[in-house]
C-alpha positions in Angstrom: 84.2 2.1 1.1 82.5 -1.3 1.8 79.5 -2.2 0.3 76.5 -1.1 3.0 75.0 -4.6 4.6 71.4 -4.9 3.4 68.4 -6.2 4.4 66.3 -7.4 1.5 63.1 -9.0 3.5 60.3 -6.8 2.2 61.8 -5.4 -1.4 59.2 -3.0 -3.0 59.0 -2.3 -7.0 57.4 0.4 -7.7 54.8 0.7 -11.3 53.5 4.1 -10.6 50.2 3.3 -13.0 49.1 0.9 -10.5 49.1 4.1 -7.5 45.6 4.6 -6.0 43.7 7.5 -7.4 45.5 10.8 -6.0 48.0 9.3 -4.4 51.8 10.5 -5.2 54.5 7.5 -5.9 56.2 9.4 -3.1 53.4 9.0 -0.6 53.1 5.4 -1.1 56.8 4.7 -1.0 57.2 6.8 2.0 53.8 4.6 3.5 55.3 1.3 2.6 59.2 2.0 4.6 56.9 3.1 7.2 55.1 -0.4 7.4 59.0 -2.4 7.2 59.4 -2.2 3.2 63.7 -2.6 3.5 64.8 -2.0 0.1 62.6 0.0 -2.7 63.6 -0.5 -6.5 62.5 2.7 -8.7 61.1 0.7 -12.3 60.2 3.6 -14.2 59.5 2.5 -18.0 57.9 5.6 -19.6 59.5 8.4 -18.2 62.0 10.6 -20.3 65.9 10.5 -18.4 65.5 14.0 -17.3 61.9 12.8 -15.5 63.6 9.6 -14.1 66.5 11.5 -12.8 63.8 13.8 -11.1 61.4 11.0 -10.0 64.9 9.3 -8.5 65.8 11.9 -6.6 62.7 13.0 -5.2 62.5 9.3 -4.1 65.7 9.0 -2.8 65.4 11.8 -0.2 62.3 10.0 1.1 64.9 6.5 1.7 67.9 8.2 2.6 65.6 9.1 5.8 64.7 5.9 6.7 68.1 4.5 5.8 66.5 2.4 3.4 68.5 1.9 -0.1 67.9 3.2 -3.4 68.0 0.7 -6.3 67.3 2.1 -10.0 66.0 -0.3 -12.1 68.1 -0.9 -15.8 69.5 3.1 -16.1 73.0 2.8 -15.1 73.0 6.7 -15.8 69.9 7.6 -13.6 71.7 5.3 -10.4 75.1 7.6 -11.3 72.6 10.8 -11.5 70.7 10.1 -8.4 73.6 8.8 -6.3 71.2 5.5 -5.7 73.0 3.1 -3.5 72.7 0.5 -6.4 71.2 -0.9 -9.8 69.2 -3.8 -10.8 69.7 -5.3 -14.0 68.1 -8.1 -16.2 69.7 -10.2 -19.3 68.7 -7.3 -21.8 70.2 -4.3 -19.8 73.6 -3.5 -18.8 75.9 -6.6 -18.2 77.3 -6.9 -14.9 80.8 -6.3 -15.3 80.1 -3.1 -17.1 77.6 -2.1 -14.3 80.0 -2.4 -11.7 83.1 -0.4 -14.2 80.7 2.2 -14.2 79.4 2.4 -10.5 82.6 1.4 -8.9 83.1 -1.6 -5.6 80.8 0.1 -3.2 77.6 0.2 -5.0 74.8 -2.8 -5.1 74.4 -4.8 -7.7 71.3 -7.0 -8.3 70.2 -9.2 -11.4 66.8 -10.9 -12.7 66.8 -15.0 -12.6 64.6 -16.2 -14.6 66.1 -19.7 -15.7 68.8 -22.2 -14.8 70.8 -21.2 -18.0 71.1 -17.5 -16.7 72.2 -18.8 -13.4 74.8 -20.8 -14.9 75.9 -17.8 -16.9 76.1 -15.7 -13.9 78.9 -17.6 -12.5 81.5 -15.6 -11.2 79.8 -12.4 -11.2 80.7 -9.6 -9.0 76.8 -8.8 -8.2 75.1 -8.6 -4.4 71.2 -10.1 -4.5 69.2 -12.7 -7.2 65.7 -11.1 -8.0 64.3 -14.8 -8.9 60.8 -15.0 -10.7 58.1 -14.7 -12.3 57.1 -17.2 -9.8 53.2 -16.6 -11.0 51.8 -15.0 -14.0 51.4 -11.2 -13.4 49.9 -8.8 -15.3 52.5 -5.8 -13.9 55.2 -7.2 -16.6 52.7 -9.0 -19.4 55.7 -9.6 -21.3 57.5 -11.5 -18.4 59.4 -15.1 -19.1 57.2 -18.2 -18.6 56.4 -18.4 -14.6 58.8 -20.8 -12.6 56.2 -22.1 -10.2 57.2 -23.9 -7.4 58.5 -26.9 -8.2 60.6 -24.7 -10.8 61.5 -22.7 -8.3 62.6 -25.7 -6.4 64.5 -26.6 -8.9 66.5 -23.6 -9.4 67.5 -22.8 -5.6 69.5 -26.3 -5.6 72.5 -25.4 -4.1 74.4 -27.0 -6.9 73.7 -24.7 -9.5 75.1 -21.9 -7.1 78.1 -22.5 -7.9 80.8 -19.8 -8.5 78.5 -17.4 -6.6 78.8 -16.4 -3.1 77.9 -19.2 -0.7 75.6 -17.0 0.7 74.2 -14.8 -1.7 70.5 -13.1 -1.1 67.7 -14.3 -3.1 64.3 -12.6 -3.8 61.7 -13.6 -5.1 59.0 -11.4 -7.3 56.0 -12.7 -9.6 52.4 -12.9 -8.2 53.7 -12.4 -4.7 51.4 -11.6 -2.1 50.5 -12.1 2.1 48.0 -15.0 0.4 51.1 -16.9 -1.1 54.3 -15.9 0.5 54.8 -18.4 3.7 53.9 -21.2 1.2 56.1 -20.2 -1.1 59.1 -19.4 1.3 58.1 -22.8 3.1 57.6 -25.2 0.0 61.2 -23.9 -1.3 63.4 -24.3 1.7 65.7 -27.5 2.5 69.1 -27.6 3.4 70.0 -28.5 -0.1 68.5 -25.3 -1.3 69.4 -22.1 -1.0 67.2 -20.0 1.2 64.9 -17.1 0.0 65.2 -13.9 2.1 61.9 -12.4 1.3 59.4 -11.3 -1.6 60.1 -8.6 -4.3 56.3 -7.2 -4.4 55.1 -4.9 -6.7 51.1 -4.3 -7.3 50.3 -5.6 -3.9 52.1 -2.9 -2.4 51.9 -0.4 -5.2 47.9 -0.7 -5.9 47.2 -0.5 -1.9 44.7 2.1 -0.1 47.2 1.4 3.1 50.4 0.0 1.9 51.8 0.7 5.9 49.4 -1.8 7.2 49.8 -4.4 4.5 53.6 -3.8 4.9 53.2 -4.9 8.6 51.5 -7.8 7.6 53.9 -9.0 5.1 56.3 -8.6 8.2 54.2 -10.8 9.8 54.0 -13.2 7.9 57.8 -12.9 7.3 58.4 -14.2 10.9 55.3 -16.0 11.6 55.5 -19.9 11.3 53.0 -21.2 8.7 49.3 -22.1 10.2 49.6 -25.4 7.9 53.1 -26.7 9.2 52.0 -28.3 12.6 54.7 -30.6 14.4 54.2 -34.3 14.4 53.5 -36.7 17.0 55.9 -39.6 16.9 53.9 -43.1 17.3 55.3 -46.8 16.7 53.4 -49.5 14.4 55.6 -52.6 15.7 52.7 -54.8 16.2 49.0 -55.3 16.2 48.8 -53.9 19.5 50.3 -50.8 18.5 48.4 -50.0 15.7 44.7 -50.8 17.5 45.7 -48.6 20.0 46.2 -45.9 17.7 43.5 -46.9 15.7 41.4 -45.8 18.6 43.0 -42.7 19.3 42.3 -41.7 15.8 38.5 -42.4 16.0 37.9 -41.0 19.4 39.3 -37.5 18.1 37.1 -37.3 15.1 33.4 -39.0 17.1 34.0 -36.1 19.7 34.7 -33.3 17.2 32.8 -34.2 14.1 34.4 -31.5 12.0 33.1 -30.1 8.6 34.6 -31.2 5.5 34.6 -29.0 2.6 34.4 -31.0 -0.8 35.1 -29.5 -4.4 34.4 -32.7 -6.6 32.9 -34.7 -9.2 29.1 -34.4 -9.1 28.9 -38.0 -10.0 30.7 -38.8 -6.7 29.1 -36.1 -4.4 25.9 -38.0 -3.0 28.5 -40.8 -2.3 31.4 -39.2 -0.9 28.9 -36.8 1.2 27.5 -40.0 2.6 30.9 -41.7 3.5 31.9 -39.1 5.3 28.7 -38.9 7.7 29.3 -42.4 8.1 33.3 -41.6 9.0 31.9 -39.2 11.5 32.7 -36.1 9.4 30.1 -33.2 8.3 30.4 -32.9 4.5 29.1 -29.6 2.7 30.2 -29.5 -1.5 30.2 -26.1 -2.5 31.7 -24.6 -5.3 31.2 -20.8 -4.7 34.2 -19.0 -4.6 33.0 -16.3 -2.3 32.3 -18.7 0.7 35.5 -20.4 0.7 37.2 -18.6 3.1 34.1 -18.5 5.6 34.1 -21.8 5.2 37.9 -22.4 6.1 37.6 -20.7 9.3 35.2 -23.5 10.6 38.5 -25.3 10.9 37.7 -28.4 9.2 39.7 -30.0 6.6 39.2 -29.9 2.3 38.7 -32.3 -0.2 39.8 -31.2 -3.7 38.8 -33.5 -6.3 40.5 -32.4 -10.0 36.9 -33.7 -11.5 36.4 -31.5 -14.6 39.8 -30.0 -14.7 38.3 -26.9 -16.1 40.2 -23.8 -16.2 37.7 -21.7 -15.3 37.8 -23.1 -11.9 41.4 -22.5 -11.3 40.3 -19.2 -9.1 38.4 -21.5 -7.2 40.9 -23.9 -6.4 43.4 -21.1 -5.6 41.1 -19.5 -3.1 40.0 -22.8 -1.5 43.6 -23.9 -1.1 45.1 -21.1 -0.1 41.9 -20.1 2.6 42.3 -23.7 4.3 46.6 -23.3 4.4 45.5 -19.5 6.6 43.6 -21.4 8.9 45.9 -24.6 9.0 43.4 -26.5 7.5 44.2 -30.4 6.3 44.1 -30.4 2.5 43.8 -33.4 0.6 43.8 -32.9 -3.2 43.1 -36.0 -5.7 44.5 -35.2 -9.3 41.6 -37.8 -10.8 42.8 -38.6 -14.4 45.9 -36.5 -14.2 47.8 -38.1 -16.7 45.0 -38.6 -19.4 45.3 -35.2 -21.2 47.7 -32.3 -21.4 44.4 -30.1 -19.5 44.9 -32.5 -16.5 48.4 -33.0 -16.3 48.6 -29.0 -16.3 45.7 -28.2 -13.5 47.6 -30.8 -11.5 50.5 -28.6 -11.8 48.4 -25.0 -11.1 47.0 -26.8 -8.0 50.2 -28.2 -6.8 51.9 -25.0 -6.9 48.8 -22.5 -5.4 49.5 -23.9 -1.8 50.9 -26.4 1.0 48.6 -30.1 0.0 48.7 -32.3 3.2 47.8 -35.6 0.9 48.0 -36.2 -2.6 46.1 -39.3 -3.2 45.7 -41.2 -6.7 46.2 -44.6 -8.4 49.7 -45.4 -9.9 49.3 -43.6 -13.1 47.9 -40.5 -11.1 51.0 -40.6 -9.0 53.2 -41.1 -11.4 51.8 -38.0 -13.1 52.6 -36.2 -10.2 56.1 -37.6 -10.4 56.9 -35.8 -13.6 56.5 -39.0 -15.4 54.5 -39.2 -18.7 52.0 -42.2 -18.5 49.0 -43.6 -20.7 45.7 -43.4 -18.6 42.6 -44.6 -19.8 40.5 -42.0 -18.3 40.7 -42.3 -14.4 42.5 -45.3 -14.8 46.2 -46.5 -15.2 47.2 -48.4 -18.3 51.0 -48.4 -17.9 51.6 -49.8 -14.3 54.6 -51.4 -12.6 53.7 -54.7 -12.6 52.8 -56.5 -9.2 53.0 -55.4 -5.1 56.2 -58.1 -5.1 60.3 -57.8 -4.5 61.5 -55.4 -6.7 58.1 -54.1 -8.2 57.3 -53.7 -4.5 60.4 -51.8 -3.7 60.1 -49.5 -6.7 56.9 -48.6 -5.9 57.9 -47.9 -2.4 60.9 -45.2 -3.7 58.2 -43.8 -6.3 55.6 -43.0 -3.3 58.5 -42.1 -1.0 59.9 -39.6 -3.3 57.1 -37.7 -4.2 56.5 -37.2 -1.0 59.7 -35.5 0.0 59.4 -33.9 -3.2 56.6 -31.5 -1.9 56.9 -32.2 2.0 53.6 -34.2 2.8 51.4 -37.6 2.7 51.5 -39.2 -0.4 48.5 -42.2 -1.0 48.9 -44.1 -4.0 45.9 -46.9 -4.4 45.9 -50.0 -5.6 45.4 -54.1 -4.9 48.6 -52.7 -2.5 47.8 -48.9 -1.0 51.0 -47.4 -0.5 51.5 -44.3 1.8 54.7 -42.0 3.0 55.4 -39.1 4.8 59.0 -39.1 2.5 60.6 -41.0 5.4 58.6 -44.1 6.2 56.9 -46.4 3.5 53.9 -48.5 4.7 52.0 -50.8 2.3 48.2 -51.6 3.4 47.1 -55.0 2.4 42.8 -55.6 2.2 39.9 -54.5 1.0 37.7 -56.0 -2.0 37.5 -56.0 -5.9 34.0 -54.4 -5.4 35.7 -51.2 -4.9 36.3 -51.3 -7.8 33.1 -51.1 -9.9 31.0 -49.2 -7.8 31.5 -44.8 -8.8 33.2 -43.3 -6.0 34.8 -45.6 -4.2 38.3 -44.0 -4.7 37.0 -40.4 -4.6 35.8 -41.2 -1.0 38.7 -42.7 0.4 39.7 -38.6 0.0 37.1 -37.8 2.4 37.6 -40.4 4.9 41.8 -39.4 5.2 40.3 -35.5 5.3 37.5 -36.5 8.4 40.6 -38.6 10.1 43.5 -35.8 9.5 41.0 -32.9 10.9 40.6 -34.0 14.2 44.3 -35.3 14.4 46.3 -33.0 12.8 49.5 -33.4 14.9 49.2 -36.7 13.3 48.8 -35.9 10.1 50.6 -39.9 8.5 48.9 -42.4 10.9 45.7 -40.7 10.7 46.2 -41.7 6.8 47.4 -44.9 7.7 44.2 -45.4 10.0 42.1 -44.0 7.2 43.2 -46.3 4.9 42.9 -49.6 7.6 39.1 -48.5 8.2 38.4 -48.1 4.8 39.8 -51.6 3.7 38.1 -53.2 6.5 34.7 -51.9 6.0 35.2 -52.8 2.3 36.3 -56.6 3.5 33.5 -56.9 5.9 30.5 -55.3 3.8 31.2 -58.1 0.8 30.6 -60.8 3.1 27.0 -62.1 1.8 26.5 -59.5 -0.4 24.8 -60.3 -3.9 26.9 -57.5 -6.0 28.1 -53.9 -6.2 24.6 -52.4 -5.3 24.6 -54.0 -2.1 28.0 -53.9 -1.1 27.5 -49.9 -1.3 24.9 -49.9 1.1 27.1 -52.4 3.0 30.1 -50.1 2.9 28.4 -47.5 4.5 26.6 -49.3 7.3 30.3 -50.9 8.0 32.0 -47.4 7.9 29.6 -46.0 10.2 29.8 -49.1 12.7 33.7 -48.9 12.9 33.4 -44.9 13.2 31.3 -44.9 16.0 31.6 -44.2 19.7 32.8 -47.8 20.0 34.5 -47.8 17.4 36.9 -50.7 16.3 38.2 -50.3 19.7 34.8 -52.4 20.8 34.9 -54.8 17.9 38.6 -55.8 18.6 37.9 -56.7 22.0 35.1 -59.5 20.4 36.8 -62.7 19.7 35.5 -62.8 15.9 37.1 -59.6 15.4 40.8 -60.5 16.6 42.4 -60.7 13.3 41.2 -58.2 10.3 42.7 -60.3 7.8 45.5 -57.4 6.9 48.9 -56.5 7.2 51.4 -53.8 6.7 54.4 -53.7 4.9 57.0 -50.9 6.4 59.8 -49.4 4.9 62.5 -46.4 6.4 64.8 -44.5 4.2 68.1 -44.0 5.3 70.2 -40.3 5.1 70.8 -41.0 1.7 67.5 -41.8 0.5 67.6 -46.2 0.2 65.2 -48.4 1.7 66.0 -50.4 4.3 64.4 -53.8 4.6 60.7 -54.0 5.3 59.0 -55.1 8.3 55.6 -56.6 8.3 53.1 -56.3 11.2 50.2 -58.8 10.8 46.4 -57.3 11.6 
């Protein structure tokens, strides 16, 4: 008899000391097949065999009807008892070539993934589905294997380490799994090098809920849904100056007519600032840190700063429920992981925020980036110490690949500032020549750059890389243009503002490029493709 063809989108665990108060394991299961739950596992820890068997079978009768299968979880005895249509097992249970001796060729067999060494050890095994995970810390298994996180995960589902396996094998995927995280997840680790995730193993979510039928149809939902954060992008051309003024006004005219909010979490050193950059961009800024107002906020439908600030980890919450509020309401993120590589606190909040949801920009200095990058690299405070060398040749290409790369990495914009800003959407590079050495010594500067990329992406967010790209021009200009007969970095701020506001207006730099003083801006851009196999081609540079 063949093995039954299964669908393992919506997997439930069951924990029966997470039910809701007088509500039967049976009710809930019976609740949760009702509202698409396609496979149940039975994970029964502290029951005697004889009150496992009973559980089991009491279960069972509830998915037989629904022609859902039965998997018990470790007891190979309690699957043979129960007649369960399979048995999952993990690296301290029953090996898998004993499993399937005992429960013979038609029965399904399913195993626990928690590292690349137990993948590689699985090789050749005669099991059915990879339960892959923790992807978060949960408190339903306290003693659970470090979390993979996403770019762990990532890692893992390279086809490559597949290997001896079947080609097409399921994969779910269990840890911290909920309607809040599960499109980002499945999103952030697909790729036709990887292999694909069918759906989430969910336990509490499901287990712990007062109506686990309606949360089960949203997890369908969501299941088929495309993600509110993935928007398609606009093609556009930057083969001359034309070109890019042209789209230069197309940006600005978006965000003058809409105006939208931008919600800041950041430094309070920088907020007065940034909040008054992004007025002058044509954004509305609020900066609030209160938890319980993020998601009001996100459904204004304006776009999020996130600056790492004090990387304290009493603010992770925070930054989880901001991030993931913003990706439900396809909401532009831009995070900046300030200092990320000056302490082992920074360099692991960069990681927590990197892997609690979809980031439409990272933006940082070289050493920040770098960070990012997986590379270990000195800072001194916010700034870089160990740099690659100049904007030039090869220094210029490597820098190129480094921006490039990150950005496929975790599909979106990456910004990397500098003398040389260099930007990429993973398949074009474009360096930005311009603006001044003031920037540099006046607080806040960098952090505002943020806001003025989030005010350009929220009004344009089918196109999400030039509206960085333009971000980036307006910024340098205004920076250019406010030192001229300045007497210092007080000034110049005051300058920067009245500059940003003048090129952000209803005219815009559409009215200034038609004066003749205003034909060149005294910048260029340096552009890059990659090619199928991930090599730069040879640059092109369009003069401003």
């Amino acid at each position: 008899m063949p093995r039954p063809s299964v669908d393992y989108s919506l997997y439930l665990v069951t924990d029966s000391g997470l039910l809701p108060k007088n509500r039967s394991l049976a009710e809930q299961v019976e609740r949760a097949i009702r509202g698409g739950v396609t496979v149940v596992q039975l994970r029964e820890k502290k029951l005697s065999t004889a009150e496992f068997i009973k559980r089991g079978r009491e279960i069972h009768e509830i998915t037989r009807k629904y022609n859902v299968p039965l998997i018990i979880n470790d007891r190979v005895d309690v699957a043979l008892a129960v007649d369960a249509e399979g048995l999952h097992v993990g690296w301290d249970d029953c090996d898998v070539k004993t499993a399937r001796e005992l429960l013979g060729p038609d029965k399904i067999i399913g195993v626990s993934i928690t590292n690349l060494d137990e993948l590689s050890r699985l090789h050749g095994a005669d099991c059915d589905y990879l339960g892959v995970g923790p992807i978060y810390a949960t408190n339903t298994k306290p003693d659970h294997d470090p979390p993979l996180g996403i770019s762990g995960l990532r890692d893992l589902l390279q086809r490559k380490n597949f290997e001896g396996l079947p080609s097409k094998i399921p994969i779910v995927v269990i840890g911290g799994v909920n309607t809040g995280n599960l499109q980002w997840i499945k999103w952030a680790a697909s790729g036709e090098e990887r292999m694909s995730i069918q759906g989430p193993a969910v336990v509490s979510a499901i287990i712990s809920s007062e109506d686990p039928e309606d949360l089960c149809l949203s997890f369908r939902k969501l299941l088929t849904a495309p993600p509110a954060f993935a928007f398609s992008q606009h093609e556009f051309k930057l083969d001359d100056a034309a070109e890019v003024y042209t789209n230069i006004s197309s940006i600005l005219k978006n965000v003058h007519e809409h105006k939208s909010m931008i919600h800041h979490i950041t430094n309070d050193v920088v907020k007065n600032f940034s909040a008054n950059v992004c007025l002058a961009a044509g954004g509305s800024p609020i900066m609030s840190e209160n938890i319980e107002e993020t998601a009001d906020l996100a459904r204004i439908n304006g776009a999020f700063v996130l600056n790492m600030g004090t990387a304290s980890p009493d603010a992770h919450p925070l930054f989880f429920e901001a991030i993931r509020s913003n990706n439900q309401f396809g909401n532009p993120v831009v995070f900046d992981p300030v200092g990320a590589g000056a302490s082992k606190l920074r360099r692991s909040t960069t990681a927590v925020i990197l892997g609690a949801g979809y980031i439409d920009v990272i933006k940082g200095n070289e050493g920040e980036i770098r960070t990012v990058a997986g590379e270990t690299v000195e800072m001194r405070g916010v700034d870089s110490v160990d740099t690659i060398l100049d904007d030039e040749g090869e220094s210029s290409k490597t820098k190129a690949l480094l921006v490039s790369t990150v950005a496929q990495r975790h599909k979106n914009i990456v910004v990397m500032t500098g003398v040389t800003d260099w930007v990429s959407d993973g398949k074009s590079v474009i360096a930005i020549s311009g603006g001044h050495m003031l920037q540099g010594v006046v607080t806040g500067t960098g952090c505002s750059l943020g806001t003025v990329i989030a005010t350009m992406i929220a009004n344009n967010r089918n196109c999400k890389f030039l509206s960085v790209i333009v971000a980036i021009i307006v910024y340098n200009y205004a920076a250019m243009r406010a030192a001229e007969g300045v007497e210092g970095p007080g000034s110049w701020a005051v300058a920067f503002i009245d500059w940003l506001f003048r090129l952000s207006g209803q005219s815009g730099m559409d009215a200034l490029f038609r004066k003749p003083e205003f034909k060149e801006l005294g910048m260029s851009l340096e552009i890059w493709g990659r090619d199928s196999e991930g090599n730069l081609g040879e640059s092109k540079k369009v003069r401003l």
